[in-house]
C-alpha positions in Angstrom: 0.0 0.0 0.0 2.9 2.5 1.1 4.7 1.8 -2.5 1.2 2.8 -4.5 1.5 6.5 -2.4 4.6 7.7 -1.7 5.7 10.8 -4.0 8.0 10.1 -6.6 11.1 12.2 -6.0 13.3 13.5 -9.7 16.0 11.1 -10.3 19.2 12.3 -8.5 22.8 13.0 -10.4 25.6 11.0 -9.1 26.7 12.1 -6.0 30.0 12.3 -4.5 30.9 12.4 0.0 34.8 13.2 0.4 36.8 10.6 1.6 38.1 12.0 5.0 34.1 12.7 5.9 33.7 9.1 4.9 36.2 8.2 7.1 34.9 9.9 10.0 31.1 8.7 10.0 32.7 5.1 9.5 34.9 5.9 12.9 31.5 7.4 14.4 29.5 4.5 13.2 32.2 1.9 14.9 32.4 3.9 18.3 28.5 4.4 18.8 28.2 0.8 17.8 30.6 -0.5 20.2 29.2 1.3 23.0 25.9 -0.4 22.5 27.1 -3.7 21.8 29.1 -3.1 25.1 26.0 -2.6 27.1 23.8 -5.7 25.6 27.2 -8.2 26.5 26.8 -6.5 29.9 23.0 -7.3 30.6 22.2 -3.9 30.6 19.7 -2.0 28.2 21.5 0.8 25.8 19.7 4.1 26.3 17.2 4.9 23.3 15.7 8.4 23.4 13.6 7.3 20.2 9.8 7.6 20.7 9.1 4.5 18.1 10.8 2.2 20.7 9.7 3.7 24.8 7.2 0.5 25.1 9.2 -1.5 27.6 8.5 -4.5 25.4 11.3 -3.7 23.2 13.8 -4.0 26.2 13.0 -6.8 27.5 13.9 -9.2 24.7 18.1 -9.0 23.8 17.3 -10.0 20.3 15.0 -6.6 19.9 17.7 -4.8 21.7 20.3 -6.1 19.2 17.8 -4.9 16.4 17.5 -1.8 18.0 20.4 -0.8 17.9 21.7 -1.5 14.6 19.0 0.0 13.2 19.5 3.5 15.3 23.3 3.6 14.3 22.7 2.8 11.0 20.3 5.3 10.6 22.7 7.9 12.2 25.2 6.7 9.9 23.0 6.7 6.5 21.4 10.4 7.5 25.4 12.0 8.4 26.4 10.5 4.6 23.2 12.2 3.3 24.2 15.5 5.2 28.2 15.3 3.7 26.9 14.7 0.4 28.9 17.4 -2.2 26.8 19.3 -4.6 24.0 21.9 -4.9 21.3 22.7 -2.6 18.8 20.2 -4.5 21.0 18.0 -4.9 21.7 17.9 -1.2 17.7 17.8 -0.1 17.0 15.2 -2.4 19.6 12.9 -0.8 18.8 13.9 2.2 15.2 13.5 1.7 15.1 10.0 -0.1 17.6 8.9 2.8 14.8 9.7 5.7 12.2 8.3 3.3 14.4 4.6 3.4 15.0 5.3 7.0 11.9 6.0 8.6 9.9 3.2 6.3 12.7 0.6 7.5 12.3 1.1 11.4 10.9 -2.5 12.9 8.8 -0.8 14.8 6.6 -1.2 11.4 7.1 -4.9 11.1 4.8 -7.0 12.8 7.8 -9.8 13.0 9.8 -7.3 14.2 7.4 -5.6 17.1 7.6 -7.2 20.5 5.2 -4.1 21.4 2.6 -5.2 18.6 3.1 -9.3 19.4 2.4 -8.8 23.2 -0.8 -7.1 22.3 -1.7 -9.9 19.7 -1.0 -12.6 22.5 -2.8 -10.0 25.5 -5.9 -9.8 22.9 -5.9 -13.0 22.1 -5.7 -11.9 18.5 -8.5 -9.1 18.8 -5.5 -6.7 18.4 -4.6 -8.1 14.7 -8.1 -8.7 13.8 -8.9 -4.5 14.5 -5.2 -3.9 12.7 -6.7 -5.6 9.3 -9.8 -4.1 9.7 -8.4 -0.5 9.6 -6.0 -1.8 7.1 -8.8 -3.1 4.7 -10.9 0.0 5.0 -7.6 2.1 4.5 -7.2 0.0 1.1 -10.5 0.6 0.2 -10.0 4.5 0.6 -6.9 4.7 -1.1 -5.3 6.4 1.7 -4.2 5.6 5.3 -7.0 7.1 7.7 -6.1 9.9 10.0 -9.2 10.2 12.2 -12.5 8.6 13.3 -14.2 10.0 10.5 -17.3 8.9 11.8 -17.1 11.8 14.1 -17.6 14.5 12.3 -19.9 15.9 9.5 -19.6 19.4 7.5 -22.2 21.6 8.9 -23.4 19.8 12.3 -20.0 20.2 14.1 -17.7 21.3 11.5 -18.3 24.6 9.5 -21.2 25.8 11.4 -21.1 29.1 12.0 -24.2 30.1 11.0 -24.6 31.8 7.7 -25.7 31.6 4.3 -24.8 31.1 0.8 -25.7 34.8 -0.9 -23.3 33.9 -4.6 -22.7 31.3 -6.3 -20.6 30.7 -9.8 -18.5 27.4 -11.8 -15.5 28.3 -9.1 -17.0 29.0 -5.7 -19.6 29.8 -3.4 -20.2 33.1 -1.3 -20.9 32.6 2.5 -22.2 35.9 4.3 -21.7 35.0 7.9 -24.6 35.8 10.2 -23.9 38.8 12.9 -23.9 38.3 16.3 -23.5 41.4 17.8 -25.7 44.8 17.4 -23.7 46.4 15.4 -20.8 45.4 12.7 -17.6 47.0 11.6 -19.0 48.8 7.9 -16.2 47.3 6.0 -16.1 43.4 5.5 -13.9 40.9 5.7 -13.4 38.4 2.5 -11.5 35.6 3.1 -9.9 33.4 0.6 -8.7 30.5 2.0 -6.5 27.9 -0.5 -8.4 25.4 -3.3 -6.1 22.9 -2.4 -8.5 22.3 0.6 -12.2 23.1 2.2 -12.2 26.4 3.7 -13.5 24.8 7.0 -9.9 25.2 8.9 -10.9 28.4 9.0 -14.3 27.5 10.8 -13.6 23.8 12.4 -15.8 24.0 15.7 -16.9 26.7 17.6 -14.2 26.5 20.3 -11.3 26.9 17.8 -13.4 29.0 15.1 -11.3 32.0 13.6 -14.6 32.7 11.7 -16.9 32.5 14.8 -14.3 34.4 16.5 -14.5 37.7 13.7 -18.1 37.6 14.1 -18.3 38.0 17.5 -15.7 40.4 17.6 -18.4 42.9 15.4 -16.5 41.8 12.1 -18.9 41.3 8.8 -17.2 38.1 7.4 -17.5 36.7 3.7 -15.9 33.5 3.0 -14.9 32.0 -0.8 -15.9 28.5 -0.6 -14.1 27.2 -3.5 -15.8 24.2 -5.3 -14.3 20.6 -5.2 -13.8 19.6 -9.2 -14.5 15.6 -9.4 -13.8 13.4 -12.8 -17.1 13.2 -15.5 -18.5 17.4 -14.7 -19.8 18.6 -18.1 -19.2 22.4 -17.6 -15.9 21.9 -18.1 -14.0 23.1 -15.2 -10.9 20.6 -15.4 -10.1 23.3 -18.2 -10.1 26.2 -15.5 -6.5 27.9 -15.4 -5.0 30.3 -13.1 -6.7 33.1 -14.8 -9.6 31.7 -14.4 -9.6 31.8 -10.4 -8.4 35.2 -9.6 -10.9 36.6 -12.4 -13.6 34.0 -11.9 -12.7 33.6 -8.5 -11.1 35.9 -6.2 -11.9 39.2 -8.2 -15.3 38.2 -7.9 -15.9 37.4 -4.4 -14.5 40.8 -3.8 -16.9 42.4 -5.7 -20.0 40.5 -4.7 -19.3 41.6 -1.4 -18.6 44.9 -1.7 -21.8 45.0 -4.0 -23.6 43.4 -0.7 -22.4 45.7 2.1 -22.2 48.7 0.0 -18.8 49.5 0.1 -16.0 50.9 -2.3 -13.9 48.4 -1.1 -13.3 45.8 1.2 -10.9 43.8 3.6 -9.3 40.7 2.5 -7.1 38.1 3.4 -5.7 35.2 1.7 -4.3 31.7 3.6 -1.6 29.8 1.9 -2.2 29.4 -1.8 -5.1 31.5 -0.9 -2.9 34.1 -0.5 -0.5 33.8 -3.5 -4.1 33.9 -5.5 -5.2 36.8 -3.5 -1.9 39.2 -4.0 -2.0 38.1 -7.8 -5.4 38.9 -8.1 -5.3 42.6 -6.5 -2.4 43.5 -8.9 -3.7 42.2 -11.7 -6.8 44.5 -10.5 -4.7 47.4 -9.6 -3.0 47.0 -13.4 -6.5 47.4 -14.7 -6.0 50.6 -12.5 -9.3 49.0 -10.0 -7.7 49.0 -6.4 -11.1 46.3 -4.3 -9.0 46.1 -1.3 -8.4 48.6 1.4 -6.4 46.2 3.6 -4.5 43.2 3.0 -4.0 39.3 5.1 -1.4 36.9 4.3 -1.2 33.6 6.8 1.7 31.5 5.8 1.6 32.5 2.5 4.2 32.4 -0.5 4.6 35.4 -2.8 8.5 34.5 -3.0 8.9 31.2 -4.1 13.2 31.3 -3.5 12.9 28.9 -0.4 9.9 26.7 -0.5 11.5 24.6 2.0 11.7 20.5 1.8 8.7 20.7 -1.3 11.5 21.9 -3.7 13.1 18.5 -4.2 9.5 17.7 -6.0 10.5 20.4 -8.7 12.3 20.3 -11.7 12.2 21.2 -15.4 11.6 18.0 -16.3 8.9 17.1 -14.0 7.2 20.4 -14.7 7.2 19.1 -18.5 6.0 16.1 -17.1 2.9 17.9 -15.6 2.3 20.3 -18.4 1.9 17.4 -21.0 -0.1 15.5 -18.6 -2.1 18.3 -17.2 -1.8 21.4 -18.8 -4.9 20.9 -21.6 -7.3 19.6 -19.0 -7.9 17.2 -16.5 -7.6 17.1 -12.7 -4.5 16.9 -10.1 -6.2 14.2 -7.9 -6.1 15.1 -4.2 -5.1 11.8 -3.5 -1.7 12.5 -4.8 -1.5 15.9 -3.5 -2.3 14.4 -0.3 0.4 11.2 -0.2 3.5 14.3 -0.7 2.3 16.3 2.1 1.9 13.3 4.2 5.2 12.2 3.2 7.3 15.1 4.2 6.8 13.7 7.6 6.6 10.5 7.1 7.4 9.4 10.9 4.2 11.4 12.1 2.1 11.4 8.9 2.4 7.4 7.7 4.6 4.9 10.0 3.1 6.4 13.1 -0.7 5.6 11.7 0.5 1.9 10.8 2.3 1.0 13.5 -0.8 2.3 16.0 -3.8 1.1 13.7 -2.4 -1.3 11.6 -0.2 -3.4 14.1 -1.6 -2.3 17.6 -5.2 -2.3 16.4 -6.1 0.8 18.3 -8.7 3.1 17.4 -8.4 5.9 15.5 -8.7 9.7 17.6 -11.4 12.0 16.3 -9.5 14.7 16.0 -11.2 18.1 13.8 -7.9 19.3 12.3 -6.6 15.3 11.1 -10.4 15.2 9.8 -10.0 18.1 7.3 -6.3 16.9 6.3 -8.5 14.0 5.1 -11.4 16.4 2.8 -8.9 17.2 0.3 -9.7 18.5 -3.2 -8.8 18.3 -6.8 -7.3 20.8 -8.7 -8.1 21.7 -12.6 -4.9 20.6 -14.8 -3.8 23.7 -16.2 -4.2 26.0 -13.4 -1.7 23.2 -11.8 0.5 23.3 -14.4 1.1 27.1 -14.6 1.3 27.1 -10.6 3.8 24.5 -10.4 6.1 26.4 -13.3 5.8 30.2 -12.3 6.3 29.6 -8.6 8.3 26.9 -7.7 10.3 26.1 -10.3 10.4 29.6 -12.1 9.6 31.7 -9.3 7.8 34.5 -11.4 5.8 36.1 -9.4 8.2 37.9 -7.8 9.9 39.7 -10.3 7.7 42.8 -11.2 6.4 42.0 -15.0 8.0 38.6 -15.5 4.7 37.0 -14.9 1.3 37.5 -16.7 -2.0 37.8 -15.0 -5.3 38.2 -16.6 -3.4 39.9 -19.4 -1.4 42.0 -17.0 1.5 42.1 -15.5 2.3 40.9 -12.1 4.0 43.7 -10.0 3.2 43.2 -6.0 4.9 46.4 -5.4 1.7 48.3 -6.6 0.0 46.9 -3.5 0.2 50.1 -1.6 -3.1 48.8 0.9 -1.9 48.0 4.4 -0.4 44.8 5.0 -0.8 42.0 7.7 1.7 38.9 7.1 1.6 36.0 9.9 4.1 32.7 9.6 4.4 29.9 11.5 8.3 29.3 13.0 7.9 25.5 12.5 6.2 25.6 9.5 7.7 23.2 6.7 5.1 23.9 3.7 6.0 27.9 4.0 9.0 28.2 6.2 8.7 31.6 8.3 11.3 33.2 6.6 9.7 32.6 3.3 6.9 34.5 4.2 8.9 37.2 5.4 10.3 37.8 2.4 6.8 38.9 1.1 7.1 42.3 3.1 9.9 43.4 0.9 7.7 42.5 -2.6 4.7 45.1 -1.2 4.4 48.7 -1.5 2.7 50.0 1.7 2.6 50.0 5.3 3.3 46.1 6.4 3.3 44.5 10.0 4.5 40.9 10.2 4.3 39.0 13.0 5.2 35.3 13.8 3.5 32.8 15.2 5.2 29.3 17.0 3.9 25.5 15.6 3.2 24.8 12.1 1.5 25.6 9.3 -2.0 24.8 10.6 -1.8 25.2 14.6 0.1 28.2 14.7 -2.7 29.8 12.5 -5.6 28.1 14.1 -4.7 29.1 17.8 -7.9 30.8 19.4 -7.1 33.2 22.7 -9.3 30.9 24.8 -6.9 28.1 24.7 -4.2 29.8 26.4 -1.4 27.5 24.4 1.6 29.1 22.0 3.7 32.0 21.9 4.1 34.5 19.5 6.5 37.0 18.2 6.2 41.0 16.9 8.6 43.7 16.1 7.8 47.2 15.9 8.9 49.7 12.8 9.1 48.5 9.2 10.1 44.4 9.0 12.1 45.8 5.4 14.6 47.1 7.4 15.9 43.8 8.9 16.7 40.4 7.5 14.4 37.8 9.0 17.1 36.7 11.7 17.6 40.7 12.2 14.1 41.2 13.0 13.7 38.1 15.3 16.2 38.6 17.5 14.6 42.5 18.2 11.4 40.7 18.5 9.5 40.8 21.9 7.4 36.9 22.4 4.5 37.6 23.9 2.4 34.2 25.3 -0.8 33.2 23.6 -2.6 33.5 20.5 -1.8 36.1 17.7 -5.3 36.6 16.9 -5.8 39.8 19.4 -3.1 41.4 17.7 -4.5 41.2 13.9 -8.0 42.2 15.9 -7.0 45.4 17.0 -4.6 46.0 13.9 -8.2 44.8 11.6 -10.4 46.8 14.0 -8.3 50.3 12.0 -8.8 49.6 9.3 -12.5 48.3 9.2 -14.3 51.6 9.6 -16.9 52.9 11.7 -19.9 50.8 13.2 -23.5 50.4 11.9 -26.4 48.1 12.6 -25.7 44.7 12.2 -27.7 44.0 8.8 -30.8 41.8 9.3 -30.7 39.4 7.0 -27.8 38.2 4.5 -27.3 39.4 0.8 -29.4 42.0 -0.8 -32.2 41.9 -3.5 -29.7 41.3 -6.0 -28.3 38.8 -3.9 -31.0 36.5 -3.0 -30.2 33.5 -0.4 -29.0 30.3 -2.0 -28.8 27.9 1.1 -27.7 27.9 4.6 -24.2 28.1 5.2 -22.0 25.5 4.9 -23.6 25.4 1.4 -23.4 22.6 -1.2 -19.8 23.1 -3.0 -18.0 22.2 1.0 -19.6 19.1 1.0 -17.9 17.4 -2.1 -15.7 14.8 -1.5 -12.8 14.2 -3.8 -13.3 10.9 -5.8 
């Protein structure tokens, strides 16, 4: 099952570790080696500071102990080559990269032969624990895809996206969701968000607890949201033709406009999350080349608009495999979500694979309902050619940054003529954007910018609500263009808790005055469609 998943990584050159280095992990190996074997003759159990292998089961058996063993200092051996490996960058991460891949899958922990942990259970259970471990397997199988959650738990609209609302606009790309008021009155100027189309806006509106959605609403905020729809194989209108144009004119530009039609405003807040983002900036200067300027303040959560470190996701990238993609994809067809799913999973493979077949597979235990694994699950499908011309003019090309090297509904692309006020959040442990990547966006805009960084990754350092108390995060005062990203973290003050009070009060500015909460959503040229979630969230990718 692993082998029909994993991401296929571009073929690596020949590669070349200098001798002396050689030399000196093969003296490393020997020592660490010797130590342990020392220990084992001794009777007494070598230290291992290894989660995969705490269970007391695999010390109480020499042979697992000798297995151990040879498997950790091998591994520290195979991952220092990787690391003395001599040539460029991508050439380096790719080494390193397939390395971890062969490492992590070859642990015994994922081996039931090789498992004292998973055989006491068989023999405690009297075989139950197997019997559960096939029957996760054979529903896995029948997915296509290992199983983060108890699925069962949840369901779109009863305790995932539902904050109340309603569907008020509705086109071939997305739906419009004006978000019911809760408080008297409302902040004048809305909020559009745009979250990304490589996944179901609901991470911004899991359950109410952890809500940012909710959270705007009660804080007075009038909130539109772009549910983007879910393309699946055999639709007749044609949108596996849909390119990039196509969703910041058919898309983004036109949720801005439908809800600045609906609350009767020149223009309107917006922010964009992750590809979201990219989409969103691109949008607004094609817009602003067209000399139309929707926005009066700009959001970017962990979001690329400088592609020059995309972190571990540039080893997928090449010429060739963006040929690969443009003949495959680039007249039509669909990205499958399944695929797009397997690479993310497998840039941590120890957390996002072995750790989910080791517990379900082997141990037979039962899967966590957990919101935020749930909606790692609800993936989407992407149309072929807007894939295609993402993949070449930002991670392999890198176009959007230069001003005029890329083309956007006829324009070109300049981000410096986005003179609005900015907001730009990253996550420090965040390996899909890495922080300093999106601190680099600061220095592509043209007005007023504040940045601020959050701790945790790419999902839970965004989705951190005040109320939970957990995380830290960091903010610097004066202009973040001034300072290198290491410059400006080490002037920055780390404050406890969740960022979202900051981009509040810095939102609340720029979100003019107060009026009577409207009482009822969309307008007589925007009649209701449905209740919020809507229909487009619900899709599942096939």
């Amino acid at each position: 099952m692993m082998s029909s998943v994993m991401p296929s990584v571009p073929s690596l050159p020949r590669i070349d570790i200098p001798a002396a280095e050689l030399a000196r992990i093969q003296a490393a190996f020997i020592q660490e080696w010797s130590e342990a074997a020392a220990c084992l003759q001794r009777g007494e159990p070598a230290p291992l500071q290894d989660r995969r292998f705490a269970h007391d089961a695999w010390r109480e058996h020499p042979a697992s102990q000798w297995m151990t063993q040879a498997y950790l200092t091998s591994s520290r051996a195979l991952q220092r080559m990787a690391d003395a490996v001599q040539g460029d960058p991508q050439t380096r991460e790719r080494v390193r990269f397939a390395v971890m891949q062969w490492v992590d899958a070859m642990s015994p922990a994922n081996f039931l032969a090789l498992n004292p942990q998973a055989q006491r259970r068989m023999v405690e259970s009297g075989g139950e624990s197997l019997r559960q471990g096939l029957t996760h397997l054979l529903s896995d199988l029948a997915k296509g895809r290992i199983s983060h959650t108890d699925e069962s738990g949840f369901e779109v609209g009863r305790n995932l996206a539902c904050t109340p609302g309603s569907v008020v606009f509705e086109n071939a790309f997305f739906q419009l969701i004006q978000y019911t008021p809760t408080t008297p009155k409302v902040h004048a100027r809305p909020l559009v968000m745009v979250p990304p189309c490589i996944n179901k806006y609901y991470i911004l509106d899991l359950q109410p607890r952890n809500s940012l959605v909710a959270h705007l609403v009660a804080e007075g905020f009038t909130v539109f949201m772009v549910s983007w729809r879910n393309p699946v194989p055999g639709e007749p209108d044609g949108i596996e033709h849909a390119t990039w144009d196509d969703y910041l004119m058919q898309g983004v530009l036109t949720a801005l406009s439908q809800a600045a039609a609906i609350s009767r405003q020149p223009q309107v807040n917006a922010l964009g999350f992750c590809v979201g983002g990219t989409l969103l900036a691109s949008a607004l200067a094609a817009a602003r080349a067209k000399g139309v300027n929707p926005v009066a303040s700009l959001t970017l959560l962990t979001s690329f608009l400088d592609f020059s470190d995309t972190g571990v996701l540039s080893i997928f990238v090449d010429e060739q495999h963006a040929r690969l993609r443009e003949q495959q994809l680039g007249a039509g067809g669909l990205m499958s979500a399944r695929e797009l799913g397997s690479t993310f999973s497998f840039l941590r493979p120890n957390d996002l694979v072995w750790n989910y077949v080791v517990n379900q597979y082997l141990h037979g235990d039962p899967l966590p309902a957990f919101d935020l694994l749930y909606w790692n699950g609800d993936s989407t499908n992407l149309p072929g050619p807007f894939f295609a011309w993402y993949l070449r003019n930002t991670y392999l090309e890198n176009n959007l940054r230069e001003p005029g090297r890329a083309m956007a509904c006829g324009e070109p692309v300049d981000f410096g003529t986005l003179d609005m006020p900015a907001y730009l959040y990253g996550s420090r442990e965040d390996h899909i954007v890495p922080w300093r990547a999106a601190f680099e966006s600061a220095s592509l805009l043209g007005g007023d910018v504040r940045f601020v960084l959050g701790a945790s990754g790419h999902i839970a350092g965004v989705i951190n609500p005040p109320a939970s108390g957990k995380r830290s995060h960091w903010v610097g005062e004066g202009d973040p263009r001034e300072h290198t990203a290491d410059t400006w973290f080490g002037e920055a003050e780390e404050r406890p808790g969740s960022w979202w009070p900051d981009w509040m009060q810095w939102l609340r500015a720029h979100s003019g005055r107060q009026v009577a909460a409207p009482a009822q959503a969309g307008d007589a040229e925007h009649p209701v469609i449905e209740p919020a979630p809507g229909r487009y969230v619900r899709t599942r990718a096939i």
